[in-house]
C-alpha positions in Angstrom: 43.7 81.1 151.5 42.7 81.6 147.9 45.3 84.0 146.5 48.2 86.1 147.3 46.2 89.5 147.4 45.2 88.0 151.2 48.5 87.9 152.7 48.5 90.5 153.9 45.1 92.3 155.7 45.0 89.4 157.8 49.1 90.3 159.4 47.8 93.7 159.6 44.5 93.5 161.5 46.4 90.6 163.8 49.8 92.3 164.2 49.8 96.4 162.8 52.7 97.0 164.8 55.4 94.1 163.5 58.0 95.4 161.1 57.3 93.9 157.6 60.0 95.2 155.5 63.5 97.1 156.7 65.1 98.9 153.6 68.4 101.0 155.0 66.3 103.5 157.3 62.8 102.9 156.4 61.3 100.4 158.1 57.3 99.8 157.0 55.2 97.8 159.9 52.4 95.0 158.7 49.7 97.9 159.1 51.3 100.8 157.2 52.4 98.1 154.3 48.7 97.6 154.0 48.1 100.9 153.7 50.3 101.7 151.1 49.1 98.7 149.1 45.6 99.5 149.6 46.3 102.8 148.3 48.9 101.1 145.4 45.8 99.2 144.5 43.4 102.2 144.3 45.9 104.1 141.7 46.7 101.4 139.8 42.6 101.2 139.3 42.3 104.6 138.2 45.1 104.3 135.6 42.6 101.7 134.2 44.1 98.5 135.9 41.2 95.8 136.5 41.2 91.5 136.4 43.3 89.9 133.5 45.7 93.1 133.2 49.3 93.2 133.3 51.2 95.6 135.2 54.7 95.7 134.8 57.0 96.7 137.8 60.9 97.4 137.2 61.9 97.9 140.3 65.0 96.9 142.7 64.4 95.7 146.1 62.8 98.4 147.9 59.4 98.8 149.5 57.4 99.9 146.3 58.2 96.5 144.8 56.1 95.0 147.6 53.3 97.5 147.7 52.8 97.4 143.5 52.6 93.4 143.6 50.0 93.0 146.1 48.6 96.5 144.9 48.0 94.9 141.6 46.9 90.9 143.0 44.3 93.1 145.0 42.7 94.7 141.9 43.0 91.2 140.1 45.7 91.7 137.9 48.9 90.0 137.2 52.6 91.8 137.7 55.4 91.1 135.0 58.6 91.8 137.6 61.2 93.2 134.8 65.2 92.2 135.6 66.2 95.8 136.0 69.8 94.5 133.9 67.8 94.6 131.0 68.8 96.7 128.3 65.8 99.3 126.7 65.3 96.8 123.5 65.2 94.0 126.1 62.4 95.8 128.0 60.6 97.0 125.4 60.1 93.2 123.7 59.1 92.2 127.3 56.7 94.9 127.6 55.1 94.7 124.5 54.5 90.9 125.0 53.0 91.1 127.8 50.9 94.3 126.7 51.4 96.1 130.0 49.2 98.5 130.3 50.7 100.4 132.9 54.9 100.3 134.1 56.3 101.1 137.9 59.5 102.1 137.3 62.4 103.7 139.3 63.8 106.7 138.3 67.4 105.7 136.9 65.2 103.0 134.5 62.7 105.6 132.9 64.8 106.4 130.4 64.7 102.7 128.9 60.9 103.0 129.3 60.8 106.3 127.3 62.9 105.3 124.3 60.6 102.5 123.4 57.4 103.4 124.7 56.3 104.7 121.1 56.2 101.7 120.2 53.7 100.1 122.8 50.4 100.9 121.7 48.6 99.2 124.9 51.3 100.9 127.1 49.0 104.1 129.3 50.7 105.0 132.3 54.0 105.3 133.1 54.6 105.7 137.1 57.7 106.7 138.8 59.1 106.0 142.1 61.5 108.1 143.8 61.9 111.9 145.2 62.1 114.7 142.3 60.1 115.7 139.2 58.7 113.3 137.0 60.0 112.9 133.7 57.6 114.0 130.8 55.0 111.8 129.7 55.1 109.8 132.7 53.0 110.3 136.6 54.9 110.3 139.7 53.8 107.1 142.1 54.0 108.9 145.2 51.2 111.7 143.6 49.2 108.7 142.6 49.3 107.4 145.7 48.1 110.2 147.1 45.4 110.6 145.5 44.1 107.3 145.0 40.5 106.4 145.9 39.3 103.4 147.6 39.8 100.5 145.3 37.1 98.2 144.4 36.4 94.9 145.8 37.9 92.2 143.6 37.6 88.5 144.1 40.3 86.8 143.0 40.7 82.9 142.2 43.5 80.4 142.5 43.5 79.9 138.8 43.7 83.8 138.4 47.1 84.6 136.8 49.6 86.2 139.1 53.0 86.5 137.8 54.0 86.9 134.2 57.6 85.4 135.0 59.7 86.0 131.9 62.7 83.4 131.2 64.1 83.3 128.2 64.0 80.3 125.0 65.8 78.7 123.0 64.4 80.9 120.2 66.0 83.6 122.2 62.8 85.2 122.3 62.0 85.5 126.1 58.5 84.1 126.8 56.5 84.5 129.9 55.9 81.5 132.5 52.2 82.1 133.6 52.2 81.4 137.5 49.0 81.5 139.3 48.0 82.2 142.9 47.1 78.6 143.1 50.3 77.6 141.8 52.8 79.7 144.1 50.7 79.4 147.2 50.7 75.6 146.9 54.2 75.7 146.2 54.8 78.2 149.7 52.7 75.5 151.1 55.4 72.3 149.8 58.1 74.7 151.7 56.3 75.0 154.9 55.8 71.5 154.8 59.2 70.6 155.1 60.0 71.0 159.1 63.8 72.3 158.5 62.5 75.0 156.1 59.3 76.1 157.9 59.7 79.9 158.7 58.0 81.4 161.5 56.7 85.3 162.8 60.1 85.4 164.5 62.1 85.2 161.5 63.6 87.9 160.1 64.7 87.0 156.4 68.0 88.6 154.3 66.3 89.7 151.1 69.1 90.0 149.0 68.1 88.1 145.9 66.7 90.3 143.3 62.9 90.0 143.6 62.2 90.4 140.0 63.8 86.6 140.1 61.9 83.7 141.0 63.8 82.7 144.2 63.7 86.1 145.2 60.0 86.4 144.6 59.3 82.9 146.6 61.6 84.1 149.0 59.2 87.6 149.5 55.9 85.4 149.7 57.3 83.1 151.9 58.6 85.8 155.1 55.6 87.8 154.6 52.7 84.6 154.1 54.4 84.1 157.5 53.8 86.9 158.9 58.0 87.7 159.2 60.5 90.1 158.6 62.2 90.9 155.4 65.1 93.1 154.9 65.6 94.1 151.7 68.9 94.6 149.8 68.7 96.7 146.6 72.7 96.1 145.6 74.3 92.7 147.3 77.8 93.3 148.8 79.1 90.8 150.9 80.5 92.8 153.8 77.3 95.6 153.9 74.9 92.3 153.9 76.7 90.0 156.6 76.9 93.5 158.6 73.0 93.8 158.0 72.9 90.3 159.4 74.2 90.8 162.9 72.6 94.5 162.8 69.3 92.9 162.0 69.5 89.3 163.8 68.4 87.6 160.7 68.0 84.1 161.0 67.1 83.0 157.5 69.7 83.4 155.0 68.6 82.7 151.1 71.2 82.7 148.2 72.4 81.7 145.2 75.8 80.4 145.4 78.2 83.3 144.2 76.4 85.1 147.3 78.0 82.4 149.5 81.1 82.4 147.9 81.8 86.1 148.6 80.5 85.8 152.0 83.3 83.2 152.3 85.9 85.3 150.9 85.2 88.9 152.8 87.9 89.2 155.8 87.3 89.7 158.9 85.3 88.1 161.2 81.5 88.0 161.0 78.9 87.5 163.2 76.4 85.0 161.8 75.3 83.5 165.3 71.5 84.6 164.7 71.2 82.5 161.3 69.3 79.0 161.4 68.9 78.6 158.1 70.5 79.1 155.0 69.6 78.0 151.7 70.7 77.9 148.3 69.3 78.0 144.9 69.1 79.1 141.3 72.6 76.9 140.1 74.5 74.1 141.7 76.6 74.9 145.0 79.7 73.5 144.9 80.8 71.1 147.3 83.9 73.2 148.5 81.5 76.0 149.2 79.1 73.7 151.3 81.9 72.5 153.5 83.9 75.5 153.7 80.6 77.4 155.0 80.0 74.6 157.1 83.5 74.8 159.0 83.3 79.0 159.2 80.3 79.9 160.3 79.1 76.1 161.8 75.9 76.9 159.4 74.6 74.0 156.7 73.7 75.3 153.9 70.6 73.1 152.5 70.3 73.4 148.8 67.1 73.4 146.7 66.6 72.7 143.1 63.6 74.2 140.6 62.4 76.0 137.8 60.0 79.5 136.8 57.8 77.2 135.8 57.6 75.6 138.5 56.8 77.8 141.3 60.0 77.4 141.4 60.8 74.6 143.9 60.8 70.9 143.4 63.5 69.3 145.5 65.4 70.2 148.6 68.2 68.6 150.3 66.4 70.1 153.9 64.1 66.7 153.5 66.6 64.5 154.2 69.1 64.2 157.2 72.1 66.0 155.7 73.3 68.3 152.7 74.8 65.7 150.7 77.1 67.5 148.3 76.2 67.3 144.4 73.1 66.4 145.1 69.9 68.5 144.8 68.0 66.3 147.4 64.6 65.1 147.5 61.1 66.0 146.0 59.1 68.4 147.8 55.8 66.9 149.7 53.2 67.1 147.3 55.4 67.3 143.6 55.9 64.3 141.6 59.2 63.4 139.9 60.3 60.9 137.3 63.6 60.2 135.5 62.9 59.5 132.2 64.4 58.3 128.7 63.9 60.0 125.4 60.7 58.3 124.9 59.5 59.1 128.0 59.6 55.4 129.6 61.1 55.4 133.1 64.7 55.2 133.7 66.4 51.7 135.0 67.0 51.9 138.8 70.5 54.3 139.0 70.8 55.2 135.5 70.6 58.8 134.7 67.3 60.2 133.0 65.4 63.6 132.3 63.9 65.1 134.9 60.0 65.8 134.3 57.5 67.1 137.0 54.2 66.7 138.2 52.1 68.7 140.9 49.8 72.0 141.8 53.0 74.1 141.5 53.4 73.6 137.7 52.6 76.5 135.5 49.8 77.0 133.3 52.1 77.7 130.3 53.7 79.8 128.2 51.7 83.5 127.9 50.1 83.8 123.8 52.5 80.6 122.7 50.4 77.1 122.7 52.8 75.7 120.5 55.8 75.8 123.0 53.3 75.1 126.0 52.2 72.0 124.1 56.1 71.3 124.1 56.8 72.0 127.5 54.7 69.0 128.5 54.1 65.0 127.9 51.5 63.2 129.1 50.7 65.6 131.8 54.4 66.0 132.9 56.7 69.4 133.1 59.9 68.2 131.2 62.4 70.6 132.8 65.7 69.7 130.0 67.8 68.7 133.2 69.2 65.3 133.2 70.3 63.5 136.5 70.1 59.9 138.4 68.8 58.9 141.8 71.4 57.8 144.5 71.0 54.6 147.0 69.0 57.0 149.1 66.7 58.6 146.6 68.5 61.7 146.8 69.2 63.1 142.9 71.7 64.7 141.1 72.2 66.5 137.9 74.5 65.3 135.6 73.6 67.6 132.8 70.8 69.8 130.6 69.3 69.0 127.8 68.8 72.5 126.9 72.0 74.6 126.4 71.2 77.2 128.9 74.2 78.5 130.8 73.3 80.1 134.4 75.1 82.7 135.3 74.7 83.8 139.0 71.7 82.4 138.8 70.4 83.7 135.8 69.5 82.2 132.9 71.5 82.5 129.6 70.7 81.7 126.3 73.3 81.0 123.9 71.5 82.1 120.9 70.6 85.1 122.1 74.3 85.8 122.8 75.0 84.2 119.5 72.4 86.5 117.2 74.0 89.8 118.9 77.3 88.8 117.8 76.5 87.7 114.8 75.3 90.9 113.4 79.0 92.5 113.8 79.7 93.1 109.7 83.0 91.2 110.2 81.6 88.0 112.1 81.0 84.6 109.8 79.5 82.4 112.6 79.9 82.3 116.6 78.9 79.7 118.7 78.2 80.8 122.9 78.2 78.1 125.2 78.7 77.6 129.4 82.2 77.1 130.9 83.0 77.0 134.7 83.5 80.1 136.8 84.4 80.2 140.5 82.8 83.4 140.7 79.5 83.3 139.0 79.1 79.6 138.7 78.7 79.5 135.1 80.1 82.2 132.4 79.4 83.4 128.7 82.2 81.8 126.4 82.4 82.7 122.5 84.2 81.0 119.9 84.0 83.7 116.9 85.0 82.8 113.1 85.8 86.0 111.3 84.9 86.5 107.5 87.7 85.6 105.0 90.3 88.4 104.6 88.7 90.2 108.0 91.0 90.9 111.1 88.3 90.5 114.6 89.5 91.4 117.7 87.9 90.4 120.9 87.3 94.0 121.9 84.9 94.4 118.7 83.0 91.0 119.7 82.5 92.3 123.2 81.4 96.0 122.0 78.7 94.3 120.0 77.6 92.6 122.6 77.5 96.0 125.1 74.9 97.5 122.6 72.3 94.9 122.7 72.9 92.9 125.6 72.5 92.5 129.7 76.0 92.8 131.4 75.2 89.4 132.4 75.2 87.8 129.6 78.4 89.6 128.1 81.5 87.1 127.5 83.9 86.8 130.1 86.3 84.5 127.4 86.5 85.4 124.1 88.4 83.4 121.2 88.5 84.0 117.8 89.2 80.4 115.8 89.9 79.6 112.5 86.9 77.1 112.4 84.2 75.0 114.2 83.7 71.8 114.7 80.4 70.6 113.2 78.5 67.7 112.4 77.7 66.0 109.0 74.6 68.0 109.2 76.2 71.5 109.7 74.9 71.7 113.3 78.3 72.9 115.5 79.3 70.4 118.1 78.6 71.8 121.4 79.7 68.9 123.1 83.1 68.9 121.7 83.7 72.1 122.3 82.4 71.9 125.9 85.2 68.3 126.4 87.5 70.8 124.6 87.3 74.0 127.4 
């Protein structure tokens, strides 16, 4: 197999009649998902989508995600999956970088499409999913579908871009992660590699991770490359999905590890029986969580380490013979990993060093940036920011990040960003955002604010500044405003300090 685009005609022609994808009531069988993406494909050609486009899809977890992906890998162009938290300013830099050409959008979402769509000179066709009239200016996707031709025949290469994944910098300017079919297929092909994570036709997978996120997207190509199930779960809420679970007999349970936590804490009793697997990514699991899962439900939960740009996984814990809590676990077969020093020299036996990687699943850079691509890499080597040390038993564990990104349930926050938002409130002299611990979300968004001389800041005003321009995610949940930071000779504010602080 070359490239995603033939996932699925093969599942169809072998198996028409196994359920692909289970959304609420609709349930879509390998054969009728080819359909609709052959037909995705053939109106996303007559829009004017051809090799080396972009198509950008913002979209929850429902069917029509699936069917524009592989809709636009068949015509040989890459998707840019939108995080459908994103405010309109938020979409509207993402779009115009990637120069979309055409947007999928649901219906509640349009409206953030519309109010910056002026703007976006390369931007054609807007297409939206859902029952009811179309919005002006934009086409309705079901009509499209309907009338859409045959597309043509594309050949598409492992080196082809796929995905356009956008994570944000430390610029606070997100830039997209360029993933190719070679790159995610080789790194589906690390995970079936391992025997404990090797999914089969049988399985039927929870999709409750967002699939505009990595893990969620890995988690997609992964059920379907094997020809399994996937039910998909637009909103997560821990009683409706562990009822979905016994309803559904799923046997592979992904997460990130707020989504275990509030599996631990819904009442009642739960039937989990079918599940064989569970795994967790996207931020450390805590050990209590492990264990307390563990004694519940009598399920290990393995936990996997990685990046966007890296396909996204690079270690597992499912390698070795038990989930050793703290650790992120071994490399995957075929991905190369060093600890290294500031210079780059390998680490002493033990000691702690920065993580760098090696291996097919690496990304081919930043999209229209050289000079951070040319950043992102030494001597051939992803640096990934994250600092950790190798146990006895090879397995590793992160001690710390280079980078000051805080992860929030999984997703990636960037202090600056946070910090530049806040910082344009009139009455604001200088903020600083950093991570602090949160049993909930795993990380959350802490500000300490310094208000202008002879101005009275409250905490409300700070967090109504940050409603207008920012993600809910990336809100903060503590707020202080301080008299002063503590900074360096240099002027640069001690992060560090304030982190030892609380």
């Amino acid at each position: 197999m070359s490239s995603l685009a033939e996932i699925l005609p093969g599942h169809a022609r072998a198996r028409p009649d196994r359920v692909a994808l289970v959304a609420g009531d609709r349930v879509t069988t390998f054969g009728a998902l080819e359909e609709r993406v052959r037909r995705a494909a053939g109106a996303l050609a007559a829009a004017g989508v051809g090799p080396g486009d972009r198509v950008a899809v913002l979209l929850g977890n429902v069917p029509e995600f699936v069917e524009v992906v592989h809709g636009a890998w068949r015509v040989g162009a890459a998707v840019a999956p939108l995080n459908v938290m994103l405010t309109s300013e938020e979409i509207g830099y993402v779009l115009a970088d990637a120069d979309a050409g055409v947007v999928v959008s649901g219906r509640a979402l349009v409206p953030s499409v519309l109010a910056v769509r002026d703007r976006l000179a390369g931007l054609e066709q807007v297409l939206v999913t859902g029952r009811g009239p179309s919005p002006r200016r934009t086409d309705s996707y079901e009509k499209a579908l309907s009338r859409a031709a045959e597309p043509p025949r594309t050949e598409v290469d492992p080196d082809d871009l796929a995905v356009l994944a956008y994570t944000s910098g430390t610029t606070a300017e997100p830039k997209g992660a360029m993933l190719t079919h070679g790159n995610l297929l080789s790194n589906l092909d690390m995970i079936r590699a391992v025997p404990a994570l090797a999914e089969a036709e049988s399985d039927v997978v929870l999709a409750a991770l967002p699939l505009f996120h990595i893990f969620g997207l890995a988690t997609l190509g992964l059920v379907l490359r094997e020809g399994g199930t996937a039910v998909l779960v637009e909103r997560f809420d821990p009683a409706s999905t562990l009822e979905l679970v016994a309803r559904h007999g799923v046997t592979v349970l992904p997460g990130a590890p707020p989504m275990f936590q509030a599996w631990l804490a819904t009442p009642g009793t739960s039937d989990l029986s079918s599940v064989r697997l569970a795994v967790s990514g996207a931020a450390p699991l805590p050990a209590a969580v492990l264990e307390a899962f563990r004694d519940r439900f009598d399920i290990t939960i393995w936990e996997g380490y990685g990046l966007t740009e890296t396909s996204p996984v690079v270690t597992t814990t499912a390698l070795g013979h038990e989930a050793r809590p703290g650790s992120i676990g071994l490399p995957l077969p075929g991905v190369e990993v060093e600890l290294v020093d500031e210079h780059g020299a390998e680490v002493e036996e033990g000691d702690p060093g920065q993580i760098v990687v090696r291996g097919a699943n690496v990304f081919a850079g930043y999209w229209r940036r050289p000079d951070e691509t040319k950043a992102a890499f030494r001597d051939g080597w992803l640096l990934t920011g994250d600092v950790a040390y190798r146990d006895d038993d090879g397995y590793l564990h992160i001690v710390d990040r280079t980078k000051d990104v805080i992860i929030v349930s999984g997703f990636n926050v960037f202090p600056k960003e946070v910090e530049d938002a806040i910082g344009l409130h009139p009455k604001v002299a200088e903020c600083v955002v950093l991570g602090v611990p949160d049993e909930r979300t795993g990380e959350a968004v802490k500000a300490l604010v310094v208000a202008r001389p002879g101005e009275t800041l409250t905490e409300d005003e700070v967090l109504d500044r940050c409603r207008d321009s920012l993600a809910r995610f990336k809100w903060p949940r503590h707020i202080e405003v301080v008299g002063s930071l503590p900074k360096h000779v240099t002027g640069k504010v001690l992060r560090r300090a304030l982190r030892e602080d609380g």
